[in-house]
C-alpha positions in Angstrom: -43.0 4.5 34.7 -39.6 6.5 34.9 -38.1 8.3 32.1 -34.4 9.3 32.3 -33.5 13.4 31.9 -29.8 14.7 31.0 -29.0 18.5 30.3 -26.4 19.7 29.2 -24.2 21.9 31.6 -24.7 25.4 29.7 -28.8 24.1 30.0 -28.0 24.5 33.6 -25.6 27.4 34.0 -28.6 29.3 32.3 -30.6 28.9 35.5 -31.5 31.8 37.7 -30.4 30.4 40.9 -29.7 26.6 41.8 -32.3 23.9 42.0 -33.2 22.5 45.4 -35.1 19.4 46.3 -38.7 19.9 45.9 -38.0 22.7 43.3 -40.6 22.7 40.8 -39.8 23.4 37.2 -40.8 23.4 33.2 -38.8 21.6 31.2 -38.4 21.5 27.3 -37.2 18.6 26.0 -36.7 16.2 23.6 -37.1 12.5 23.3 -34.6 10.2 22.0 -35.7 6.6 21.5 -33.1 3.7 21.5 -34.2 1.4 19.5 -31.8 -1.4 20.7 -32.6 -1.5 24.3 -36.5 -0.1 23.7 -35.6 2.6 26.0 -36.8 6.4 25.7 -35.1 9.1 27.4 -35.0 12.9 27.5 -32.6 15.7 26.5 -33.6 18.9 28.0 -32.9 22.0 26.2 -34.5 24.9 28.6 -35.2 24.9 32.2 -37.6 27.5 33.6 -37.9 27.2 37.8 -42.1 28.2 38.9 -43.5 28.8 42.0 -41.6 31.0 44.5 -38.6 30.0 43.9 -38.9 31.4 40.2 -40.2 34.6 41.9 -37.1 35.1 44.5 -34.8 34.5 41.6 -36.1 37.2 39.3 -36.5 39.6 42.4 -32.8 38.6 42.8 -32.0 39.2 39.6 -33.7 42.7 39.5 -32.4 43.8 42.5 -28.7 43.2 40.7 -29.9 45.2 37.8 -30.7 48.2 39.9 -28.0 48.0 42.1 -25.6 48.1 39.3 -27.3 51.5 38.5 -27.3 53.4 41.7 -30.8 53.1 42.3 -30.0 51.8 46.1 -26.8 53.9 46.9 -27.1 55.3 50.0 -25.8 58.9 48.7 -29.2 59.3 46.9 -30.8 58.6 50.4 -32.6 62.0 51.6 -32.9 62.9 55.3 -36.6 62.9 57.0 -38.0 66.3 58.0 -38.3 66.2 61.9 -41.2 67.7 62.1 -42.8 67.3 58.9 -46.0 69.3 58.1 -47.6 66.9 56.5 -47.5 62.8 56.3 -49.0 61.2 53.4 -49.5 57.5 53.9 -50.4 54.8 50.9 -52.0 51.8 52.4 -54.6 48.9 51.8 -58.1 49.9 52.1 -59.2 50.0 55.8 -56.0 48.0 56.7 -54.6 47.3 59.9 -51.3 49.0 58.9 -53.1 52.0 58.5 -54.6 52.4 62.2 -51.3 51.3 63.6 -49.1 54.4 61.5 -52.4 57.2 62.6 -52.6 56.3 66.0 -49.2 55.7 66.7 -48.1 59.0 65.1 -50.9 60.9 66.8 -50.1 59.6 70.2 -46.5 61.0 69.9 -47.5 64.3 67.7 -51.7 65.2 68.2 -51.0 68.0 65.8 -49.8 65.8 62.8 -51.8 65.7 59.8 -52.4 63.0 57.0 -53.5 62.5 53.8 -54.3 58.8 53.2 -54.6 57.2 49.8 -56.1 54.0 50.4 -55.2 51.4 47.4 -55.1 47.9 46.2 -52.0 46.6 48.1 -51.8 43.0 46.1 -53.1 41.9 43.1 -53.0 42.8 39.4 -53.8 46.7 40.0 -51.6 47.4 43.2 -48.6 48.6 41.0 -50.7 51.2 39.2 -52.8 52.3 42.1 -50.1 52.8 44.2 -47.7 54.6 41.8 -51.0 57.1 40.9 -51.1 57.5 44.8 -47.4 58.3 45.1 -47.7 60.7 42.0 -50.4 62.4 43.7 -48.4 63.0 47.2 -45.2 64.2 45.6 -46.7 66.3 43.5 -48.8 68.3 46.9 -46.0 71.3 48.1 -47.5 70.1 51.6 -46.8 66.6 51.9 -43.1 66.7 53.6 -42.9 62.7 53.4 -44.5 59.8 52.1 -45.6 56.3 54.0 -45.9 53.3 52.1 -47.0 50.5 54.4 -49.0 47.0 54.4 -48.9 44.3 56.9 -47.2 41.3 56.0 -48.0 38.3 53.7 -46.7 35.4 51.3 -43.7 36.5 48.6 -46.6 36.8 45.9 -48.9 39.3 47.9 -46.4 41.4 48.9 -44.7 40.6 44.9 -45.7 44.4 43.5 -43.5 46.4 46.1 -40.7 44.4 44.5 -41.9 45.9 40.9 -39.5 47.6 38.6 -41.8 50.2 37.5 -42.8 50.8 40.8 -39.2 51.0 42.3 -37.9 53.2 40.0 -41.1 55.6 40.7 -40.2 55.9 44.5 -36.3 56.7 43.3 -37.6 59.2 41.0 -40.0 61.0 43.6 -38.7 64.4 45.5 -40.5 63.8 48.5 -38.3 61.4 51.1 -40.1 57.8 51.5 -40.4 55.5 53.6 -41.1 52.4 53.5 -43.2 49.8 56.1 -43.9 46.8 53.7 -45.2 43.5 55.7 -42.7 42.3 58.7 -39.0 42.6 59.4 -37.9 39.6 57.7 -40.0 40.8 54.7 -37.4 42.6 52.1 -39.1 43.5 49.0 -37.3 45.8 46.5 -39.6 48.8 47.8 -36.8 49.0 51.3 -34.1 48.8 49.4 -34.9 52.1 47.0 -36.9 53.9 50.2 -35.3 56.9 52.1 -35.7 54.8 55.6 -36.6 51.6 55.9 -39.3 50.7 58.5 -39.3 46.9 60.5 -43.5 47.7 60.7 -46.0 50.3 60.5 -45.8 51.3 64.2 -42.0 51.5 63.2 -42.7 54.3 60.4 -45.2 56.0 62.9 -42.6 56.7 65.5 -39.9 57.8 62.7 -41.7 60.1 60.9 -42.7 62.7 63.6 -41.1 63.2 67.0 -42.4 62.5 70.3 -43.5 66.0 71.4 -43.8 64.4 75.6 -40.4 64.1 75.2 -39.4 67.0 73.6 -41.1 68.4 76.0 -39.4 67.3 78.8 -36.0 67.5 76.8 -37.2 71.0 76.4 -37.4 71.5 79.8 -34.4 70.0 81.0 -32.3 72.5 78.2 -34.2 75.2 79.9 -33.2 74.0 83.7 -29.4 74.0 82.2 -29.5 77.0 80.5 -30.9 78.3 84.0 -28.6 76.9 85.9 -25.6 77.8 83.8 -26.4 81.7 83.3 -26.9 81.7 87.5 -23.8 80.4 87.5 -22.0 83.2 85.1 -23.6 85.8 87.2 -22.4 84.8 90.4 -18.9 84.2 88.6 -18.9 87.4 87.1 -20.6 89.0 90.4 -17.6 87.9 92.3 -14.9 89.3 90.0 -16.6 92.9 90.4 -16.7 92.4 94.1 -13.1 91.7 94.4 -12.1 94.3 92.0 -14.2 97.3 93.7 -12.3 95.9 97.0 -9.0 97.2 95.8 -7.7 100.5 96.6 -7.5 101.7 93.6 -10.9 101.2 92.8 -12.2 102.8 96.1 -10.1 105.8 95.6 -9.3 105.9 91.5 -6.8 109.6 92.4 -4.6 107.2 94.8 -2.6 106.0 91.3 -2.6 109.6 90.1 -1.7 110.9 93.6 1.3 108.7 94.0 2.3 109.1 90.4 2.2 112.8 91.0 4.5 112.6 93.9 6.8 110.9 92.3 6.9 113.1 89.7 7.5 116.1 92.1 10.2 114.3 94.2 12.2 113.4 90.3 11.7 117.3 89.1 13.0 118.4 92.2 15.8 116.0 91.9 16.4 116.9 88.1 16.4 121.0 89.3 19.1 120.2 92.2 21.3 118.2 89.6 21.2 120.2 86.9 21.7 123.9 89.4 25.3 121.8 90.9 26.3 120.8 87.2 26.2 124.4 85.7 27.7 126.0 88.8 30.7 123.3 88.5 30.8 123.7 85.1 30.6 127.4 85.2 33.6 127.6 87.8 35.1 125.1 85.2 34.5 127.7 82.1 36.0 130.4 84.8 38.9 129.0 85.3 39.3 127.8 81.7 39.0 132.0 80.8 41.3 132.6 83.4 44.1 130.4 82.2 43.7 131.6 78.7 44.1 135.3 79.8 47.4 134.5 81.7 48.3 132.7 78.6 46.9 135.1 75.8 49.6 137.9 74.2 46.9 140.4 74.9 48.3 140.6 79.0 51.8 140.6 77.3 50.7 144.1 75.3 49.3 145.5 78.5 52.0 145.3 80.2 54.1 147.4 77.6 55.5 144.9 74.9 54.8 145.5 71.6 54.6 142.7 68.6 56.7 143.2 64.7 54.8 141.7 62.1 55.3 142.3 58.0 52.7 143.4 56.0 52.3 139.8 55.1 51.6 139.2 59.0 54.5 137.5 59.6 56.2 137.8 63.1 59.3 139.2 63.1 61.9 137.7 65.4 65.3 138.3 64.1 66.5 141.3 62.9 67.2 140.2 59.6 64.1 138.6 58.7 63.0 142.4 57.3 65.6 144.3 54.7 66.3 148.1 55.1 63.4 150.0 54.0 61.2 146.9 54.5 57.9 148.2 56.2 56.4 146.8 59.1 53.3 147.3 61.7 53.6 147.1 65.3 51.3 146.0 67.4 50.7 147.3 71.1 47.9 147.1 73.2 46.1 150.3 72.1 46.4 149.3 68.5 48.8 149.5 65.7 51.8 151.5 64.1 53.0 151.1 61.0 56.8 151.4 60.6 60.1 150.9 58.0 63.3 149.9 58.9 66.6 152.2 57.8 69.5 150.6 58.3 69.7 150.1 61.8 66.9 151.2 63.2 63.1 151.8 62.7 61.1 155.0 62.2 57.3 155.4 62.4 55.5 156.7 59.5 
């Protein structure tokens, strides 16, 4: 027997994801009966997928609903410590993925030390016991990371790394996670919220402490630079100090003020020979200046008997009636002076 179903398209739009072939689903409904034909049909008026497909589509839909807060952003994202002193690692009780993180981690670091909470990976009490675990290791000041691992499985066993409750736990924490959840095609909601993201166990091992072989070596090679380079500089430098105690001046340091001084004594005897011509020339200059001014001065015209009429008011008389009778008058000679006043026509000394 067959039965016919319709829905109506908001029935369908309500869906979390489409329906495949082979989906399985619960369906309300309701049956109408046609009374005319003796048919009975079916109106549906909710779908609900099951099964996995159900599951994806609600991790789907929770993984929008945190993304739309931030919860994945990759700015909250903290950096691993390199060498972190240490590791705390949630796991399934004597697991697999527990041997692989130890003694992959302790073949690249010996010196690393854990402390492993061993929990209920799947099941009804894996949220809880691994969120008490996780409490626990954020809250030691020792722990420097946190590795949350399990090997891989079916979508419902590895179903509680994908809880909300759980996710928002590990974005809450202060200690940088990381997360190693079943295989690398496995992608529960755990990666997405974790500070790194590990493909497997052995994955997380290698990330969270370094390889101290190769450090070594890497060590070792900085060292043979470092070496090489300073040996280098020294010969460098060694070879400027050679060629700069080969030069003269450095052999002998008084050769620059030697020659200096020499040139100093060659320009003052210079400067004393220049300057002794310029004041004799200048001398015979001044000489013959004096000697001009004497033939030219009325002092030699006095000495040779003439004698010079001024007024009282020192004006030179040169015309006879420039002075009225009984004007007075001073003449000068060259021993000195004689007053005088004219009569009428001639001039009598005081």
């Amino acid at each position: 027997m067959s039965l016919s179903l319709t829905a109506l398209a908001s029935v369908v739009d309500r869906l979390p994801g489409p329906l495949v072939p082979g989906s399985h689903v619960v369906v309300h409904a309701r049956p109408t009966f046609y009374a005319k034909r003796g048919t009975l049909s079916l109106q549906a008026r909710v779908i609900r997928p099951v099964g996995v497909g159900e599951l994806l589509a609600r991790i789907d839909q929770l993984r929008r609903i945190l993304a739309a807060e931030g919860v994945f952003d990759a700015d909250r994202k903290r950096p691993l410590p390199f060498l972190p002193a240490k590791v705390g690692l949630i796991c399934g009780r004597e697991a697999k993925a527990m041997h692989d993180v130890l003694v992959n981690a302790r073949e690249r670091f010996p010196e690393v030390r854990f402390d492993v909470r061993q929990v209920a990976v799947q099941g009804v009490k894996a949220v809880a016991e691994v969120s008490a675990a996780l409490a626990a290791l954020d809250a030691d000041p020792e722990i420097e990371v946190i590795v949350v691992t399990r090997g891989g499985g079916s979508v419902e066993d590895l179903l509680p790394f994908s809880n909300e409750s759980l996710v928002r736990a590990v974005a809450a924490a202060r200690t940088p996670i990381v997360s190693a959840i079943g295989h690398e095609t496995d992608a529960p909601l755990l990666d997405l919220v974790a500070d790194y993201r590990a493909s497997t166990p052995t994955d997380a091992a290698k990330r969270v402490v370094p390889d101290v072989a190769l450090e070594r070596q890497q060590v070792a090679h900085a060292q043979r630079r470092l070496r090489l380079a300073i040996r280098g500089r020294v010969v460098a430098e060694q070879d400027r100090l050679d060629t700069l105690r080969s030069r003269p001046v450095l052999a002998d340091p008084t050769v620059m003020v030697s020659a200096r001084e020499d040139g100093l004594g060659q320009l003052a005897r210079r400067l004393h020979l220049s300057l002794g011509t310029r004041l004799e020339r200048e001398a015979a200059a001044v000489g013959g200046l004096a000697a001009h001014l004497r033939a030219l001065s009325p002092a030699a015209t006095l000495d040779r008997g003439y004698a010079v009429l001024r007024t009282t008011h020192g004006t030179v008389v040169r015309h006879p009636d420039e002075v009225a009778a009984g004007g007075a008058l001073e003449a000068i000679v060259s021993g000195g002076r004689l007053p005088l006043h004219r009569t009428t026509d001639s001039c009598l000394l005081d």
